[in-house]
C-alpha positions as CSV (number, residue, x, y, z in Angstrom):
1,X,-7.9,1.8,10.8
2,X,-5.3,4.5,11.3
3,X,-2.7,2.6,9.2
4,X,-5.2,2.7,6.7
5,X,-5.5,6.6,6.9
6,X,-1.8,6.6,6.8
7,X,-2.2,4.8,3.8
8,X,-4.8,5.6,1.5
9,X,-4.5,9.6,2.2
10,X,-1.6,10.7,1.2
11,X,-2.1,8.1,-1.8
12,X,-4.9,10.0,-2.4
13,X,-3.2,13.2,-2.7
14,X,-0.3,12.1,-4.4
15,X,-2.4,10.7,-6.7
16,X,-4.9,14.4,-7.9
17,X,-1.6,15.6,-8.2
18,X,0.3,13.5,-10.6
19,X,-3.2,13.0,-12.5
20,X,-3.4,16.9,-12.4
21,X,0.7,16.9,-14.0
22,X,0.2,14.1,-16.2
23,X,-3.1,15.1,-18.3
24,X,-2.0,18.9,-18.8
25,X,0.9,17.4,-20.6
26,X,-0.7,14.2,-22.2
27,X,-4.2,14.6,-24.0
28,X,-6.2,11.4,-23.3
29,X,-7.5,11.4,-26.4
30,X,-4.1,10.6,-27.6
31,X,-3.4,7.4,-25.8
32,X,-2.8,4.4,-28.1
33,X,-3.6,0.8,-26.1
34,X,-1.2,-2.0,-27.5
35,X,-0.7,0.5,-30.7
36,X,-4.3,0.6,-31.2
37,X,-6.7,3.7,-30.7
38,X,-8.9,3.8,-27.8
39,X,-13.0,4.9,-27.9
40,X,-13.2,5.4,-23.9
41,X,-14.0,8.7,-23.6
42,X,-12.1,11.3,-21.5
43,X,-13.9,10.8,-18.2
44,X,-13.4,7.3,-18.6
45,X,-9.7,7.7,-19.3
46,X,-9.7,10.0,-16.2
47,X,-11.0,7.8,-13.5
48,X,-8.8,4.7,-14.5
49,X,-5.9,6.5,-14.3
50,X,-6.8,7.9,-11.2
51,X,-7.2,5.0,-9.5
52,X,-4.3,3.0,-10.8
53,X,-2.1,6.5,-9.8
54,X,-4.0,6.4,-6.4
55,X,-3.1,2.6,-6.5
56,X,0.6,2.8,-6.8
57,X,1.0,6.1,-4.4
58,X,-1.1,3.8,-1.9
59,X,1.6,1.1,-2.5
60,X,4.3,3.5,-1.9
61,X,3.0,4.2,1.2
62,X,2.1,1.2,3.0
63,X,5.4,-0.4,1.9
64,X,6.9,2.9,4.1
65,X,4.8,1.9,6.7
66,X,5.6,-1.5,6.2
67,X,9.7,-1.2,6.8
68,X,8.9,1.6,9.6
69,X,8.0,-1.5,12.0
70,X,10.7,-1.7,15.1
71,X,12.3,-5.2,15.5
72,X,10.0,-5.7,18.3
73,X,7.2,-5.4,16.3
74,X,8.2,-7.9,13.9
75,X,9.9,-10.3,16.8
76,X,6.8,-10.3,19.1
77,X,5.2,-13.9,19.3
78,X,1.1,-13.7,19.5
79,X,1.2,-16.7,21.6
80,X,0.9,-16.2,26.1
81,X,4.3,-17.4,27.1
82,X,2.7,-20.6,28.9
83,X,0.7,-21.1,25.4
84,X,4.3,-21.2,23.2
85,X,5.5,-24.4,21.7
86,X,7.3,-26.9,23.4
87,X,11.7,-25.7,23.2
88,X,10.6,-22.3,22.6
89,X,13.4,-20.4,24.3
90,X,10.7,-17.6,25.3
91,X,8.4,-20.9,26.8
92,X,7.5,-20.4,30.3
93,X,8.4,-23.7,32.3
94,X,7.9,-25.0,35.7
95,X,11.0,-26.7,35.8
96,X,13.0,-24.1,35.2
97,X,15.0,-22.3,37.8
C-alpha cells in the first residue's frame, strides 16, 4: 500500500500540473483526432487527458521505485532454505559439513 502512495501521489500532482500548463497554452476545442475535429466537449477533453497525464506521471514513478530496489531485494529467494530446489547452492543439507 505505501508503494502505491509513493506511486499514484506524486502522479497525481504531476499530473494537475502539466494539465494546468498544457490547456492555458492549448485550447481543447482546437484538438484535431487523426486530422478530424472532435465534438467531446471541454470537460470531456479535460478528464481524459487528466488521466492519461496522471497515467504516464504514475508510470514515471513506479519505474523509479522499480530501479530503487537493492540487490538483495531482487536476489532474495521466497522459498525456506530447507524448502529450495534440489543443487540450489543456498539449499540447506544434512549432509553437508
Amino acid at each position: 500500500m505505501q508503494r502505491a502512495i509513493w506511486v499514484l501521489w506524486p502522479g497525481f500532482i504531476v499530473a494537475t500540473g502539466a494539465e494546468a500548463f498544457l490547456f492555458t497554452l492549448i485550447d481543447p476545442m482546437s484538438l484535431h483526432i487523426f486530422g478530424q475535429p472532435h465534438e467531446y466537449s471541454r470537460l470531456a477533453v479535460y478528464t481524459v487527458a487528466f488521466f492519461l497525464l496522471w497515467l504516464f506521471a504514475s508510470t514515471s514513478s513506479a519505474l523509479t521505485c522499480f530501479f530503487q530496489r537493492t540487490a538483495d531485494e531482487i536476489n532474495r529467494c521466497p522459498l525456506k532454505p530447507a524448502q529450495r530446489p534440489v543443487g540450489c547452492p543456498k539449499r540447506e543439507e544434512d549432509t553437508c559439513c
